[in-house]
N, C-alpha and C positions, 0 to 999 in steps of 0.2 A: 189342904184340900187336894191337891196334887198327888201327894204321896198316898190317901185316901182312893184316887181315882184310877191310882195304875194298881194299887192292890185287888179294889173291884174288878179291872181288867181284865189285871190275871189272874183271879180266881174264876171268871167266868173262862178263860181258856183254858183253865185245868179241867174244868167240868165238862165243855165242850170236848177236848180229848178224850176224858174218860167216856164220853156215850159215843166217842167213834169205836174205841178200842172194846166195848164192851156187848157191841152188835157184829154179825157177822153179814146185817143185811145190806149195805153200803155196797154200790154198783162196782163194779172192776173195769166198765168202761164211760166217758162221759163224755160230752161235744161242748165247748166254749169257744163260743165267737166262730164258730163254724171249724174248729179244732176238734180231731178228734184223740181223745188220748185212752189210749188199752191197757191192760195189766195192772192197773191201777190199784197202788197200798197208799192209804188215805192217810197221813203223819198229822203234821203241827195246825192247830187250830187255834187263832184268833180274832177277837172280836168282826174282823174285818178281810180274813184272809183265811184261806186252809192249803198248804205244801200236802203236795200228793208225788207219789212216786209213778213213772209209768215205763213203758216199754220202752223210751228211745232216752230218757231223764228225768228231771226234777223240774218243777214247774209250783208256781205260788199263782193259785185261785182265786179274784174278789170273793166272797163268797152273794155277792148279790148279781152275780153270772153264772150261780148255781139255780137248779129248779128250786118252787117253792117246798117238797118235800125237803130237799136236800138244807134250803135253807132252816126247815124248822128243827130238822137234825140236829144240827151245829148252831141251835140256838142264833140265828142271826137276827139282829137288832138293829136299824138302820141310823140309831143316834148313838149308842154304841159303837159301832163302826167308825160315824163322824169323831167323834171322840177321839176313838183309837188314834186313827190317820191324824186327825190333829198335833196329837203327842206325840208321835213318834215324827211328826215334819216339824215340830216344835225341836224333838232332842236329837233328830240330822242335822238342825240349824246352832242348835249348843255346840255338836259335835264338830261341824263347819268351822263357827266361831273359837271354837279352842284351837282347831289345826292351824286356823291362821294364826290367831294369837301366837302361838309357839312359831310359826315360821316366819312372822314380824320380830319374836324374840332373838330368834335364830340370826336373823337378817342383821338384826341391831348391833348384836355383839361382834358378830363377825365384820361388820363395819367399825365397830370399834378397837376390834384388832389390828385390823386392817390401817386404821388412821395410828393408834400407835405406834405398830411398826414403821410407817411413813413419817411420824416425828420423830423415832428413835432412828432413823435412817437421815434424817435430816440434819440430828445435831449432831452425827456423827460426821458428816458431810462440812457442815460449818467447822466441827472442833479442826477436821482435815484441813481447811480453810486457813483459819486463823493459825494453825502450826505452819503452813505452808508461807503466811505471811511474817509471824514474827521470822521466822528464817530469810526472808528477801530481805525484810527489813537489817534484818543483820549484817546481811552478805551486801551492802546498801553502804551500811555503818563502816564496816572493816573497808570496803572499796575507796569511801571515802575519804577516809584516814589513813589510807596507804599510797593511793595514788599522787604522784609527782612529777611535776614537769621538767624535765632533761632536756636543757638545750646541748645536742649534739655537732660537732663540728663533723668527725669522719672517725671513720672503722680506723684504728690504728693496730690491726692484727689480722693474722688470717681468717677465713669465717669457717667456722668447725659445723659441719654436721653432726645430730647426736643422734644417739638413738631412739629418741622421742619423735623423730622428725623435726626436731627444731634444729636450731642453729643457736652457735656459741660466739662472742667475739667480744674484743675489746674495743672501747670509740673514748674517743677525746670527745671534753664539753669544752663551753667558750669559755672557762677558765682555766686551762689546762689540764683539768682532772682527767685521768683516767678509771676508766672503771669495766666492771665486766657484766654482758648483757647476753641476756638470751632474747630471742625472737624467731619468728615464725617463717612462712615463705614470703610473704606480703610485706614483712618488715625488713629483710634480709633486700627486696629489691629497692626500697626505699631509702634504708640507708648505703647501699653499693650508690644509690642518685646522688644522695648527699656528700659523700667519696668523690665522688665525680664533680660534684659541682667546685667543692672545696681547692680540688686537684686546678681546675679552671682559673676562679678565683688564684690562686698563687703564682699559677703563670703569668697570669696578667701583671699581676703586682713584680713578680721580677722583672719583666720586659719593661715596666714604666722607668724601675731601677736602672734598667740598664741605656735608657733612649741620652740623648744629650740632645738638650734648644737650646736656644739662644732667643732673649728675649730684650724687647729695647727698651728701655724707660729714659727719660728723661735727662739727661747729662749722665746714663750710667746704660753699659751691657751687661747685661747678666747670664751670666752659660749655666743649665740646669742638668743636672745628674744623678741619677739615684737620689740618697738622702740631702745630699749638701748641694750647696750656687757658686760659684767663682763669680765674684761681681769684679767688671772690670768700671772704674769710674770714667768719667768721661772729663777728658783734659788734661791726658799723660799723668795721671797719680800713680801707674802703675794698678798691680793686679792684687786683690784681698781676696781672703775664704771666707764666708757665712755661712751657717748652715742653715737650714730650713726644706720646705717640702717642694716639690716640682709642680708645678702650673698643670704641666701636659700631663700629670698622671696623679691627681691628689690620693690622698691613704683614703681606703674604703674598709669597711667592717666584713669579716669573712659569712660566708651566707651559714646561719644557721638553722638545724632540724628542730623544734621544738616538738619532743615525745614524751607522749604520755608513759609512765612506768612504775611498776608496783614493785619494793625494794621486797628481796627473797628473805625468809625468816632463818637466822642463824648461818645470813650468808653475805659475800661482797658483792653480789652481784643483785642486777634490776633484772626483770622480765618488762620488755618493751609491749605497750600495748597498742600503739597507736600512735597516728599523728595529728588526727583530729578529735574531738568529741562530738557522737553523734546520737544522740537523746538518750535513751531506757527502753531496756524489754525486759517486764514482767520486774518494775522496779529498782532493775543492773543496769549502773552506768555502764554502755559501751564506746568504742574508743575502734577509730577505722584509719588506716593506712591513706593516706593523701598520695 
């Protein structure tokens, strides 16, 4: 019925054209709404409207703001009319309802772009992640298994600067080893302490070596010296040697550094890291200067 009703429409505004275009008696000036418009060529004619050209522009007429001559002219029909304006505010509202439609379409997809470029940014972001992590974890692994505790007695060689900025040297452990180490600034003044302290420690020990007491026991004197005693008995036995340790100065254990150290790959030497352990950053055990 529709398509029935816009055909009737516009055949009635073909026919209403044709009796504008086919008279020459149609005004050339007209007044609407207290408008007046001059020069006037009468164009498009529908059920409900008539486009007129004038002196200053283009202008679209109701045509029931025409006089009644003018209306019977242009055939005007005032349910007609209703009509018209109906279907065409019926197919502005189709026309509405599509544009949005498409710019909800619009909207949708470019939100879905949008979101998958932000998941495909994300698992790129993770993958980044987890590469970043099995490598702590590695570097975790090999630290683990490489690092050793070197108990250090003292630097027993010069201490070299390299060209690294580090320092080179050799230190005795508490079992006599030697070995060759590198370390840092922080390490370098650490072990010059434990040099120092070592140095202490051995004077002391030969000054005990070197004291002599005398000590009283019971039917016996005893004179202590370095390693060995002269014990003199008591009651003219004369004088015997014992050996054993001095009262005044008993053996102590020399002070040891205990450091942390990572043995160098296809080499004799450690890289000192440390004298204590002090937690993780970002999964790496670290290891700080005492």
């Amino acid at each position: 019925m529709k398509v029935v009703r816009i055909a009737v429409l516009l055949f009635g505004s073909v026919v209403a054209a044709s009796r504008a275009a086919e008279t020459n008696k149609l005004p050339t000036m007209v007044t609407v709404d207290g408008i007046i418009y001059s020069n006037v060529t009468w164009r498009t004619v529908t059920p409900a409207t008539v486009t007129i050209f004038h002196q200053t522009g283009v202008a679209s007429i109701p045509l029931e703001k025409l006089s009644p001559e003018l209306q019977q002219r242009f055939g005007y029909d005032p349910q007609k009319a209703a009509a018209y304006r109906a279907e065409e505010a019926a197919a502005a509202e189709r026309r509405l309802a599509d544009a949005q439609a498409r710019e909800r379409l619009r909207q949708q997809r470019e939100a879905e772009a949008q979101e998958s470029a932000r998941q495909e940014q994300e698992a790129q972001e993770q993958k980044a992640r987890d590469e970043q992590s099995r490598e702590a974890f590695a570097a975790i692994q090999k630290a683990n298994a490489s690092v050793e505790v070197i108990p250090v007695v003292k630097v027993v060689s010069a201490i070299s600067l390299l060209d690294t900025g580090n320092y080179l040297a050799q230190v005795a452990l508490s079992n006599q080893t030697i070995i060759c180490a590198h370390f840092d600034e922080s390490g370098k003044r650490y072990l010059e302490e434990a040099t120092r302290k070592y140095a202490d420690w051995q004077a002391q020990q030969n000054s005990v070596g070197q004291q002599l007491q005398i000590a009283a026991q019971p039917g016996t004197i005893v004179l202590y010296g370095g390693r060995g005693a002269v014990r003199i008995p008591g009651g003219g036995y004369g004088l015997t040697y014992a050996t054993g340790s001095s009262p005044a100065g008993p053996a102590s254990s020399p002070p040891v550094a205990a450091v942390y150290a990572v043995r160098e790959e296809n080499s004799s030497c450690y890289s000192l890291k440390g004298s204590r352990e002090a937690g993780q950053a970002e999964g790496i055990k670290l290891y700080v200067w005492q």
